[in-house]
C-alpha positions in Angstrom: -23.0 -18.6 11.9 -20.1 -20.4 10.6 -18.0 -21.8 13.2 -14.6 -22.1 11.5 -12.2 -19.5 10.7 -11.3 -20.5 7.4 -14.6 -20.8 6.0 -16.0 -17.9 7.3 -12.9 -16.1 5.7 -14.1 -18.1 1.9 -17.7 -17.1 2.3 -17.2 -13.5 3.5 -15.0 -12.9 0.3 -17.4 -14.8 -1.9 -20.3 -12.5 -0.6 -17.8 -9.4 -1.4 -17.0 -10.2 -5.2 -20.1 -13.1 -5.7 -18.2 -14.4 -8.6 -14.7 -15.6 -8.4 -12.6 -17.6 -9.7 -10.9 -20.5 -8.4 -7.3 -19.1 -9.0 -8.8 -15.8 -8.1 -9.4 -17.5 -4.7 -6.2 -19.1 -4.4 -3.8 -16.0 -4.9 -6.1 -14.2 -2.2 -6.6 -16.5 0.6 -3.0 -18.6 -0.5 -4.6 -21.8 -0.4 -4.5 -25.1 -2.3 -7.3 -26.1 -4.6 -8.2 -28.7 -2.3 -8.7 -27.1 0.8 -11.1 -24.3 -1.2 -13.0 -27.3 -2.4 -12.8 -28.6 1.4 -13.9 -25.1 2.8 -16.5 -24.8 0.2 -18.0 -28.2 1.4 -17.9 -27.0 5.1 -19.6 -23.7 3.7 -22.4 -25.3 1.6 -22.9 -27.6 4.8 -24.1 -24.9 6.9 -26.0 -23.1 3.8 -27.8 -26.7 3.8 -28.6 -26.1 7.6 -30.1 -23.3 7.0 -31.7 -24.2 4.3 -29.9 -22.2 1.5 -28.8 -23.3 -1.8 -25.7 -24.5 -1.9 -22.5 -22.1 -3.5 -22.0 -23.9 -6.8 -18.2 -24.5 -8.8 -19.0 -24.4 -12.9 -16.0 -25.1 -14.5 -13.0 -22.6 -13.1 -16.0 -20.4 -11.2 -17.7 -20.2 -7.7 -21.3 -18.5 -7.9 -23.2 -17.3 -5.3 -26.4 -18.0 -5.3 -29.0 -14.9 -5.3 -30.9 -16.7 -2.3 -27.5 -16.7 -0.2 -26.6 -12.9 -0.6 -30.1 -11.6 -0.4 -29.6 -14.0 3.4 -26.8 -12.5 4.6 -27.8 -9.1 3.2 -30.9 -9.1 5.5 -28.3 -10.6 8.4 -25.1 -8.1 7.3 -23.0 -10.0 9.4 -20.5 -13.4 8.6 -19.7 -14.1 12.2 -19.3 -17.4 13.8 -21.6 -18.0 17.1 -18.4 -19.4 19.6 -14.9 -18.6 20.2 -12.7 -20.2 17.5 -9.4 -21.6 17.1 -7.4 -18.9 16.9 -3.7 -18.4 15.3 -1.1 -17.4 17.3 -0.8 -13.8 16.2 -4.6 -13.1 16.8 -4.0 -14.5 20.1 -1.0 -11.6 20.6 -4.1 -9.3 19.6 -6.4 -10.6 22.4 -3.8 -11.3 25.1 -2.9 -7.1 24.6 -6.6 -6.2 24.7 -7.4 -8.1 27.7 -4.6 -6.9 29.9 -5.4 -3.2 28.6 -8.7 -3.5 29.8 -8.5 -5.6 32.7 -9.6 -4.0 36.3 -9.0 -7.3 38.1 -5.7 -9.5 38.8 -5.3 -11.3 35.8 -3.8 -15.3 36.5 -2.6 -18.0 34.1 -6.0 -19.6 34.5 -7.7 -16.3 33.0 -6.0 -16.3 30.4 -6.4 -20.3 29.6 -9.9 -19.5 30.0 -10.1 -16.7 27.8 -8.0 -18.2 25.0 -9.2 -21.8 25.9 -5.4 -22.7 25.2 -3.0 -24.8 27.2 -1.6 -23.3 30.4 2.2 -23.9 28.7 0.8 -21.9 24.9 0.0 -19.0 27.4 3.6 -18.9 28.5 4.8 -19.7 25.2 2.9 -16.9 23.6 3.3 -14.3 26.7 7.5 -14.5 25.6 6.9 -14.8 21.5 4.7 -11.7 22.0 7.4 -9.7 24.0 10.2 -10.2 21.8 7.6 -9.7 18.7 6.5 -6.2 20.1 9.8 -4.9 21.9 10.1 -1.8 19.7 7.1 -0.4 21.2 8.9 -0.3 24.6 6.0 -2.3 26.5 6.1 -5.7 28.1 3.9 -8.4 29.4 4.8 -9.5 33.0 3.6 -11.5 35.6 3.8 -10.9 39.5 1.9 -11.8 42.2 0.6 -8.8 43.6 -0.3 -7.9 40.3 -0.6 -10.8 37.9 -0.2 -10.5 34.0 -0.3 -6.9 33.8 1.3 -4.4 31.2 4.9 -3.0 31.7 5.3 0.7 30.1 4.6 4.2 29.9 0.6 5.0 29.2 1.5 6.8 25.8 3.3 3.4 24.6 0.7 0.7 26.2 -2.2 2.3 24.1 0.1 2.9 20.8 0.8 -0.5 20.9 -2.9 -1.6 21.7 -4.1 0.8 19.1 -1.6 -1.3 16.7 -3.1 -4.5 18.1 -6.2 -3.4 17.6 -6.0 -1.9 14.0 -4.5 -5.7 12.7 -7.4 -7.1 14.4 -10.1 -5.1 12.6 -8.5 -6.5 9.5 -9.9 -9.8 10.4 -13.6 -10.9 8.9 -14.7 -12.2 12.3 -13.6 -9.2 14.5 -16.9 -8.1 15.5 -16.7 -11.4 17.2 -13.9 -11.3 18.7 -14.3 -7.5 19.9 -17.7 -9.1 21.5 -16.1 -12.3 23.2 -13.7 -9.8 24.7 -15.7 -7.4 26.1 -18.1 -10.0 27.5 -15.5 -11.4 29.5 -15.0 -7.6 31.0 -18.9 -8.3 31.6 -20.0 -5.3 29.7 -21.6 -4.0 26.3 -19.1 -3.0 23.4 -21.1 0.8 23.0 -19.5 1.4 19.8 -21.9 3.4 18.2 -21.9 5.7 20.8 -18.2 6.9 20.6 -18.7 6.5 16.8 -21.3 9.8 17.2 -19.5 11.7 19.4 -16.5 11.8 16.5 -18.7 12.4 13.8 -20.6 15.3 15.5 -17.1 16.6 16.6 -16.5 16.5 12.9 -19.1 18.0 11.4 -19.1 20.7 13.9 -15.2 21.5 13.2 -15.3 20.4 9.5 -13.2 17.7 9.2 -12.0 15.5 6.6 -11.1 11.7 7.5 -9.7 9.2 6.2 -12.5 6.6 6.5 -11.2 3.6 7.1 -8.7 5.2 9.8 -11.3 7.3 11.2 -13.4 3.9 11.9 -10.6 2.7 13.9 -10.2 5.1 16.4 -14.0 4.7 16.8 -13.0 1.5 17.8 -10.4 2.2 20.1 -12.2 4.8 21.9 -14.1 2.6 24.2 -10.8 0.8 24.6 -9.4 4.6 25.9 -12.9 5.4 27.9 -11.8 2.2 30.1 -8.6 3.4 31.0 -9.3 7.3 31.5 -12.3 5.8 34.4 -8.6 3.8 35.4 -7.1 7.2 35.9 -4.7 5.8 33.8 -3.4 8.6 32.3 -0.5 10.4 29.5 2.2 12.7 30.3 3.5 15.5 28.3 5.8 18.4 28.5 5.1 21.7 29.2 6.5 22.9 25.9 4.5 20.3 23.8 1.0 21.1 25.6 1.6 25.0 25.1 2.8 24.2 21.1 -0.5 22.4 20.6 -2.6 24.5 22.3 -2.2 27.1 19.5 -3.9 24.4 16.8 -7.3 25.1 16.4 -7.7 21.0 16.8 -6.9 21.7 20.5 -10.7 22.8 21.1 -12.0 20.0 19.2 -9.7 17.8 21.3 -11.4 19.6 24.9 -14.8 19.0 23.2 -14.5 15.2 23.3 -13.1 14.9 26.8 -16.0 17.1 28.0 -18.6 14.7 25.9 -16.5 11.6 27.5 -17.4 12.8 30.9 -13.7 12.3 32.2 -11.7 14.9 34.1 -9.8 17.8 32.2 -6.4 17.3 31.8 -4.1 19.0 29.8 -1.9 16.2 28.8 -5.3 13.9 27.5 -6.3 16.9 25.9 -2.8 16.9 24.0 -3.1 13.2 23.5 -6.5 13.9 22.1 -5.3 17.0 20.1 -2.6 14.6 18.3 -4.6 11.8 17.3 -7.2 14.3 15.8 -4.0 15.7 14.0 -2.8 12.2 12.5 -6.6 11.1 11.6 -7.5 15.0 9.7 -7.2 15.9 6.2 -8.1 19.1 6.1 -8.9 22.0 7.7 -6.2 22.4 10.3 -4.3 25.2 11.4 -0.8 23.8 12.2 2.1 26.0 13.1 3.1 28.2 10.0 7.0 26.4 10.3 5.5 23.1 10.1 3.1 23.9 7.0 6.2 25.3 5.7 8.7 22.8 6.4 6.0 20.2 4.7 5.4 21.7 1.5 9.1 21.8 0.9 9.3 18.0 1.9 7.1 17.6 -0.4 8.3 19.7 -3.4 11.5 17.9 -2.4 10.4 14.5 -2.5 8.2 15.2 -5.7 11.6 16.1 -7.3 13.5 13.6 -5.8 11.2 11.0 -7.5 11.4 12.4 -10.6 15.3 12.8 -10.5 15.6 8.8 -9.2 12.9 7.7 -11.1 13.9 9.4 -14.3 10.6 10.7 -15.4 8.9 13.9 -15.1 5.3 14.7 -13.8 3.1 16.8 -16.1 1.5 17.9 -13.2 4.0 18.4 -10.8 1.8 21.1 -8.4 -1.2 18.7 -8.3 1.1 15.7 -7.3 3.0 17.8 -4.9 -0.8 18.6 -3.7 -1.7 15.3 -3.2 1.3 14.3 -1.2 1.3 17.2 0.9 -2.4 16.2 2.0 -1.1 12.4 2.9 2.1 13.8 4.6 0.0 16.4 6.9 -2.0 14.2 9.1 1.5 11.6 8.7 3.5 13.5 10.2 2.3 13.7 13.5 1.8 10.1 13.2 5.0 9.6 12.7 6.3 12.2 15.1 4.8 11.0 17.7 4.1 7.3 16.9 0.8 6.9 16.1 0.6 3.3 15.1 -0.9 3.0 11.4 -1.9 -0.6 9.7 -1.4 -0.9 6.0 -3.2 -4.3 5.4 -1.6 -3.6 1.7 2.0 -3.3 3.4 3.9 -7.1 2.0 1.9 -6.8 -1.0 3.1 -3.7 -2.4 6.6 -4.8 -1.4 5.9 -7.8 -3.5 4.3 -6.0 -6.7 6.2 -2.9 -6.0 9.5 -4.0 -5.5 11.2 -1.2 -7.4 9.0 1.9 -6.4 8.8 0.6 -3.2 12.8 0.8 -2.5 13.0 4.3 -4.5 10.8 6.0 -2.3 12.2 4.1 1.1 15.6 5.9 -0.9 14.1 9.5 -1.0 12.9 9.0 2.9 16.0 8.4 4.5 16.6 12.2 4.4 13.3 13.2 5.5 13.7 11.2 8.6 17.0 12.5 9.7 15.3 15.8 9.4 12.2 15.0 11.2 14.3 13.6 13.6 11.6 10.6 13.6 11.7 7.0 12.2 9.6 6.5 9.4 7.9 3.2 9.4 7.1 0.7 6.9 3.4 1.1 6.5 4.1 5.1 5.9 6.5 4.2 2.7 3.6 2.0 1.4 0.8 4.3 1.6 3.7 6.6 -0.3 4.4 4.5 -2.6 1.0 3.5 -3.5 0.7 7.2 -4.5 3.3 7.1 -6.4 2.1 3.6 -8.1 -1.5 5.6 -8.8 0.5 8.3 -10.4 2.6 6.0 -12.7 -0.4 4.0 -13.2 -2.6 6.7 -14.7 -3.4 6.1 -18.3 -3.7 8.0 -21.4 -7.1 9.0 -22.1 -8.8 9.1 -25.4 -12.0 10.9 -26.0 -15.0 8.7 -26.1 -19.0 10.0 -26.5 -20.0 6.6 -25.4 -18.0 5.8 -22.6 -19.9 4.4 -20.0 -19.9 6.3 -16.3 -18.4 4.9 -13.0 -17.8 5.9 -9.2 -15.0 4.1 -6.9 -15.9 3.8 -3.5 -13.0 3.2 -1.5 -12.3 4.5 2.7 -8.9 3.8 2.3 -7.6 7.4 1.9 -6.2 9.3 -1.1 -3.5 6.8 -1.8 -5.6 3.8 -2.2 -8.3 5.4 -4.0 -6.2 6.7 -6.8 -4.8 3.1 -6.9 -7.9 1.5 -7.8 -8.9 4.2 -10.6 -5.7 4.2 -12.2 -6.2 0.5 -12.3 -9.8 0.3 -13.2 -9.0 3.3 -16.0 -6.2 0.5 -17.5 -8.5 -2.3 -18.0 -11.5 -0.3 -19.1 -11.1 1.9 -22.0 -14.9 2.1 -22.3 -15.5 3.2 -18.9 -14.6 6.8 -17.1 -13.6 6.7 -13.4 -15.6 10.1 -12.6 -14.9 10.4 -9.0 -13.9 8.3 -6.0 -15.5 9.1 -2.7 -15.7 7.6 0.9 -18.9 5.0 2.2 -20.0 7.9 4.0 -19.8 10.8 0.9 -21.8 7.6 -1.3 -24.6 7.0 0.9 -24.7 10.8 1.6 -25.4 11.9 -1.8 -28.8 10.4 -3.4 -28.7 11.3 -6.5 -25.8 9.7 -8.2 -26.2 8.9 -11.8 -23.8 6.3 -12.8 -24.1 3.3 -14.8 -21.6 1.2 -11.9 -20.2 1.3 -8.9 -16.7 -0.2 -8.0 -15.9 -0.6 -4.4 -13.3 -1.8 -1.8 -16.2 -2.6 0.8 -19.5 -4.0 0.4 -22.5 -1.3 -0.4 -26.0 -1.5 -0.1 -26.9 0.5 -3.7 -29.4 -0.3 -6.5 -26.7 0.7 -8.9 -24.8 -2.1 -10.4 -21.8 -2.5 -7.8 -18.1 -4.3 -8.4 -16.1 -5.3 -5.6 -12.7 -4.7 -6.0 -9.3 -4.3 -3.5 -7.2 -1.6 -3.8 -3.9 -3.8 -5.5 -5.6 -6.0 -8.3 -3.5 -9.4 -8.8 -3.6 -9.4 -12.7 -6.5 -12.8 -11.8 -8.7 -10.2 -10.4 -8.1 -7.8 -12.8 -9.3 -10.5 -15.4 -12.3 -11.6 -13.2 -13.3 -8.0 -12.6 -13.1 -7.4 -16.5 -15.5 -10.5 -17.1 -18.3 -9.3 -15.2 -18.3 -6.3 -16.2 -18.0 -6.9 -19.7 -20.8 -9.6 -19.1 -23.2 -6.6 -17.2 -22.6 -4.2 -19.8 -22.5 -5.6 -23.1 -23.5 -9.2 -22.6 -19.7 -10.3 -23.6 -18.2 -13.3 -21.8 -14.3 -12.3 -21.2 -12.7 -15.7 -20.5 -9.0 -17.0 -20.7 -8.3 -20.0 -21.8 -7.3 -22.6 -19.7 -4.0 -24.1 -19.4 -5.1 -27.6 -20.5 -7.1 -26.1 -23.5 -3.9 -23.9 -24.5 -2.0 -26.8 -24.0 -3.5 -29.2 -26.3 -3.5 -26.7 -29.1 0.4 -25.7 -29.4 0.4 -29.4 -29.0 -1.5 -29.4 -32.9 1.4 -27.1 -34.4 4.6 -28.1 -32.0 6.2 -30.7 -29.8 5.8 -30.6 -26.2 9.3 -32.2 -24.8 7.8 -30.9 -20.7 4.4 -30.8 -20.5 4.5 -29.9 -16.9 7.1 -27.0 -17.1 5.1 -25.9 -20.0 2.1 -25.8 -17.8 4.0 -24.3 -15.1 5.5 -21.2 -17.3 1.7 -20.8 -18.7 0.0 -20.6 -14.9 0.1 -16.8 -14.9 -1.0 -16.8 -18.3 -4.4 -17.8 -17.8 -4.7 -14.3 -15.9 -4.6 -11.0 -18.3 -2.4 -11.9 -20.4 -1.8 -8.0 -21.2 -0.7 -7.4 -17.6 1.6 -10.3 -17.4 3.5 -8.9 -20.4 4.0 -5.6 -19.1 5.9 -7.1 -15.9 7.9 -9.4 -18.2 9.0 -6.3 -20.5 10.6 -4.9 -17.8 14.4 -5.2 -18.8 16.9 -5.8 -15.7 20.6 -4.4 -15.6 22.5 -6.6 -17.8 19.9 -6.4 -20.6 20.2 -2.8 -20.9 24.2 -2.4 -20.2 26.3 -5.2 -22.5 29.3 -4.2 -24.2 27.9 -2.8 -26.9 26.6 0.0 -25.1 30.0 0.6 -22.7 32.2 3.0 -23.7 35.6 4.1 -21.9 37.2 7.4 -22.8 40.1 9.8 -21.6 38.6 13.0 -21.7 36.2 15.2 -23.5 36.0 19.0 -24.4 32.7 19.9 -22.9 29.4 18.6 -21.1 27.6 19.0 -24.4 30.0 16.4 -26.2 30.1 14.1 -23.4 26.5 13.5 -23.5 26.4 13.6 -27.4 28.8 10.8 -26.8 27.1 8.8 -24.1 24.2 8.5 -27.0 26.3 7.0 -29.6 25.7 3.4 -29.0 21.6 4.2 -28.8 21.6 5.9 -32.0 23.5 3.7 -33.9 20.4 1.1 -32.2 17.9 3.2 -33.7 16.8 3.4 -29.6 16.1 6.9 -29.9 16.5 9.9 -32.1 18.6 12.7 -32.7 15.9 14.9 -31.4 16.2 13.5 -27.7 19.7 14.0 -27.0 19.1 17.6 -28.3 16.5 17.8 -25.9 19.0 16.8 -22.8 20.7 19.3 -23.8 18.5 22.2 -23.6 17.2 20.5 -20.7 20.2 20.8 -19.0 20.6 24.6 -19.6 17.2 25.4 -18.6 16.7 23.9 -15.9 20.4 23.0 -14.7 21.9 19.8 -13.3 19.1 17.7 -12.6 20.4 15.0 -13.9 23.6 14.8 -12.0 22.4 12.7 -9.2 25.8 12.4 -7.0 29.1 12.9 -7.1 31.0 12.2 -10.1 27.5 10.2 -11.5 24.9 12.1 -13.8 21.7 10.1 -15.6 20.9 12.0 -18.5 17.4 11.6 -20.2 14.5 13.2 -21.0 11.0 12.9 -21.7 9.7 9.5 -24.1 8.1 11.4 -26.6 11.5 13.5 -27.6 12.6 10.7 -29.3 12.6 7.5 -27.9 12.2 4.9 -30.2 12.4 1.6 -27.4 14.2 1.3 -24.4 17.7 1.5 -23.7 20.4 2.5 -21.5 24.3 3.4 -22.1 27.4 3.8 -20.4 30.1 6.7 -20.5 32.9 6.3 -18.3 35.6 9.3 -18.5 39.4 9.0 -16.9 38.9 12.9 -16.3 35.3 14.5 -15.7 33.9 17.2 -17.8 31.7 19.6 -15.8 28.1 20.5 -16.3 27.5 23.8 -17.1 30.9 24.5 -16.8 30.5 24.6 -13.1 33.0 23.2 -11.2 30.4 21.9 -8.1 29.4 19.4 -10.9 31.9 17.0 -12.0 30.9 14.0 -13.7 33.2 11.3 -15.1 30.0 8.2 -15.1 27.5 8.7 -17.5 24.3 6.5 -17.4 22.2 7.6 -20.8 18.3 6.4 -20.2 15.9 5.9 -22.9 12.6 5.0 -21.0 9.2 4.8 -23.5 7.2 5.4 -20.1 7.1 6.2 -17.2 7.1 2.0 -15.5 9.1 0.3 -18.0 12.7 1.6 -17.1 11.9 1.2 -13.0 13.6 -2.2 -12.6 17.1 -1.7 -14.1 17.0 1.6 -12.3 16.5 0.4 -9.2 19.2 -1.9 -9.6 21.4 0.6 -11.1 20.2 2.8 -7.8 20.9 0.1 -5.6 24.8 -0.2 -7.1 25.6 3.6 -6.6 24.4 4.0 -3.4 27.6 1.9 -2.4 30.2 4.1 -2.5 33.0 1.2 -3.1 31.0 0.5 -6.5 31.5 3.9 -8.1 35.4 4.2 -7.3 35.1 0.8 -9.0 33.8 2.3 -11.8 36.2 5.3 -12.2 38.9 3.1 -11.5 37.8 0.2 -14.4 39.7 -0.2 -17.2 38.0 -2.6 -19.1 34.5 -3.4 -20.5 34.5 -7.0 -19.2 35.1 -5.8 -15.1 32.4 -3.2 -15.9 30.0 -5.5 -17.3 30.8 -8.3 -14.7 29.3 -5.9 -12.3 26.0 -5.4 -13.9 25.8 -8.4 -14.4 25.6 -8.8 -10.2 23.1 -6.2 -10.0 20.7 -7.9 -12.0 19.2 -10.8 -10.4 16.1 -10.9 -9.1 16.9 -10.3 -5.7 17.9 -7.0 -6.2 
């Protein structure tokens, strides 16, 4: 098939959504114009060689030809037919795999060979991938009696090859790669084989996957068959085989050993037990502390987010549902290091910013009590379920809405992700379920009018693709052709040159390429562009209008009545929501007084809030809430939000310059507006 990496990258995404969009293209794959147009002519090369119509560019959009997908539909695979070049990281991947699987003494010139790199980028990639990988406690090293071998303890050489291999499955070509490696072992890949033994072992003991992560142990099983006919083999303590013995995973665990053929030992049978444990959803006996111990983590957190995030759920036992079900199998991931890949991970630190350092916040706790790092990918897949949440749209009754399934193997977090998202562009459409590949091609009766999915389907229902984080370009794209399928509407933006050349009718252009430049996103949803530029930072919210500095105060009840002042006098809320602080406060306590000395009083939108805003009550001597002397508060930081998204910027900023505790003596120490202001003012750039 294609030989070159790049290319094969372009043409498997083009076969995924058939329709994109040049800037589509260039905000996923982060290339230049040119070098699409460059792949595209490699692409439409080989097409040509086979001949295939060529992928065609009309205007700002790549089609695929019907002749080309109905090819590779019949072929299912995009693979190239020879090694390729490969990037330094993927050659970390392979160089980990190789060693892990090796049974003979394994030279320089193997590796050369195998990587068909210089002896010296060997070397050069042996010490980058050491220092890269450290944390895992295993090292590449070289001796003569053994060669290149792995340095480590067996449970930490296959968490980090289980890592390795997870990054490489994220790859288009790693069916080909997985191939070239086991070839050079000299024998067959069988993964369909250990892909049946865990799906028997799941239907027999009922249990729920995650899809996606379920497929990728498949994949490392061969990986583990290798080194259990090694006798390479995991230790644990007494204590922790006995503990796991009582989960009822423990015989499914027994089960697969037995079907592997290798010997009986406790300790793989733990090591099984535990991954079962970090792959399950449901149906799972664990230990009545820990089921306990969980829920309140996750009541905890759920409240937690709601304090910090100043909003309240409507649902607060079905969210607290929801995140109990994604904590279960996490935390024996994260308990005993069970590598996880979020491929999602630096995007939703990008378009998450906010949420993203909220929720790393409200961990911090959770880990001291675990006793257990919590890595990055674990606060994504969190915060991702916390973005679905926020996301969630109001719904309006409709008779002729049309019907729709998401189709997504990413777990609960990504699935809700692409609903909500899919439910904000489409107000004529109902998301009516989201299921897993396996739950769609299991049930043959579905009666939608469309399909969206995160992984390419074989249906005769009208199918979308669509990735679980939607830039606001592929939000527009997706809208276009589904607009187009349904009601024969084209749903174009205008380009920037167009745009351009009418406000040049009505207005002088003084810098036609910083006007350009500002437009670029604007081509894209424009509606989803203005949402992220209404989000207010720090300083726009805090000015010295809204700063007020004040001995003392009789009560709680006046203090907050005063915090409000400068909003009413705005017309940024009403009466009605300070009242309803108030009563908040007395029926369900303190919330709102989120550390010492500092309380954030608000409420819900619709109690009164007119636009958003935020105020600032600083008192020389606190007034306590309730009357209760555990609850001083002398800073006062009054929210208006109008939902639940809006607000999240300034507050995380505002979070950011309280959790220093040299900022809020600062505070209680200020005497004037302009020193108070002056430090808003440095939590609100970008950066922060």
């Amino acid at each position: 098939m294609i030989m070159e990496k790049r290319p094969a990258f372009l043409m498997s995404y083009l076969l995924k959504s058939q329709c994109a969009s040049l800037n589509q293209i260039r905000e996923y794959m982060q290339l230049t114009r040119r070098q699409i147009v460059y792949d595209l002519e490699k692409v439409n090369y080989w097409l040509k060689e086979k001949e295939l119509p060529p992928i065609v560019c009309k205007g700002n959009v790549i089609l695929v030809p019907d002749a080309v997908l109905a090819f590779f539909k019949e072929s299912q695979h995009v693979q190239p037919e020879r090694m390729m070049n490969l990037t330094e990281e993927e050659r970390f991947m392979m160089i980990y795999l190789y060693l892990f699987i090796r049974e003979e003494l394994i030279s320089s010139a193997h590796l050369t060979q195998f990587l068909q790199v210089s002896k010296n980028t060997v070397i050069t990639d042996v010490k980058k991938a050491n220092q890269k990988n450290s944390p895992f406690l295993v090292e590449i090293r070289y001796t003569r009696q053994q060669g290149y071998h792995l340095k480590g303890t067996e449970f930490d050489k296959r968490a980090l090859v289980m890592k390795q291999l997870n990054k490489l499955l994220q790859l288009p070509y790693y069916e080909k790669l997985i191939r070239y490696l086991w070839n050079k072992r000299g024998e067959a890949y069988r993964f369909d084989y250990f892909y049946e033994i865990l799906k028997s072992l799941s239907k027999r003991h009922k249990l729920q996957f995650v899809e996606e992560r379920f497929n990728q142990f498949a994949y490392f099983l061969p990986f583990y068959y290798c080194r259990q006919k090694q006798k390479k083999l995991v230790l644990f303590h007494g204590e922790e085989i006995n503990a796991l013995k009582q989960d009822s995973l423990w015989e499914a665990g027994k089960e697969v050993i037995q079907e592997l053929s290798v010997d009986e030992d406790e300790s793989e049978i733990c090591y099984f037990t535990l991954q079962l444990l970090g792959l399950s959803l449901g149906n799972t006996s664990m230990q009545i502390e820990d089921r306990d111990l969980l829920i309140t983590i996750c009541e905890q957190l759920v409240a937690d987010f709601e304090t910090k995030a100043c909003m309240v759920f409507e649902r607060k036992n079905e969210v607290i549902k929801l995140l109990y079900q994604h904590m279960k199998p996490a935390y024996f991931r994260m308990k005993y290091r069970i590598p996880i890949h979020n491929p999602l991970l630096k995007e939703i630190k990008k378009e998450h910013k906010e949420l993203f350092t909220l929720v790393k916040e409200m961990i911090l706790p959770i880990s001291s009590l675990l006793q257990v790092p919590i890595p990055d990918e674990e606060i994504a897949f969190i915060t991702i379920l916390f973005g679905a949440l926020l996301e969630k749209p109001t719904h309006h009754t409709s008779t002729k809405k049309k019907r729709a399934v998401v189709v997504c193997p990413s777990g609960i977090s990504s699935s809700l992700m692409v609903k909500h998202q899919l439910e904000s562009v489409f107000s004529e459409i109902t998301i009516e379920k989201t299921v897993s590949l396996e739950e769609f091609y299991e049930e043959k009766g579905w009666e939608f009018d469309l399909v969206f999915s995160t992984v390419s389907l074989n249906t005769k229902l009208p199918c979308f693709y669509v990735r679980p984080m939607m830039t606001p370009a592929e939000k527009n794209q997706i809208a276009s052709e589904v607009y187009h399928h349904l009601f024969g509407m084209n749903y174009e933006s205008v380009p920037n040159v167009e745009l351009i050349s009418i406000i040049k009718k009505f207005a002088n252009i003084y810098d036609e390429k910083g006007l350009a430049q500002a437009l670029s996103p604007f081509t894209i949803y424009k509606k989803e562009k203005m949402y992220r530029e209404e989000q207010p930072v720090l300083q726009d919210l805090l000015k010295e209008e809204t700063i007020q500095l004040m001995e003392e105060l009789t009560s709680w009840e006046e203090a907050i009545n005063m915090a409000a002042n400068p909003l009413l006098n705005k017309g940024v809320i009403e009466k009605s929501y300070v009242h309803a602080i108030i009563e908040n406060v007395k029926t369900l306590g303190p919330y709102m007084v989120i550390g010492p000395g500092v309380a954030i009083p608000h409420a819900r939108p619709e109690m009164g809030v007119r636009k958003i805003g935020m105020s600032f009550l600083k008192l020389e001597r606190p007034v306590h809430f309730l009357n209760d002397k555990n609850y001083p508060v002398q800073l006062l930081f009054f929210l208006a939000a109008i939902d639940n998204k809006t607000h999240l910027k300034a507050l995380s900023q505002l979070t950011k310059l309280l959790s220093k505790k040299d900022n809020i003596e600062f505070l209680k120490k200020a005497q004037s507006k302009e020193e108070i202001e002056e430090l808003f003012q440095t939590y609100s750039t970008k950066e922060n």
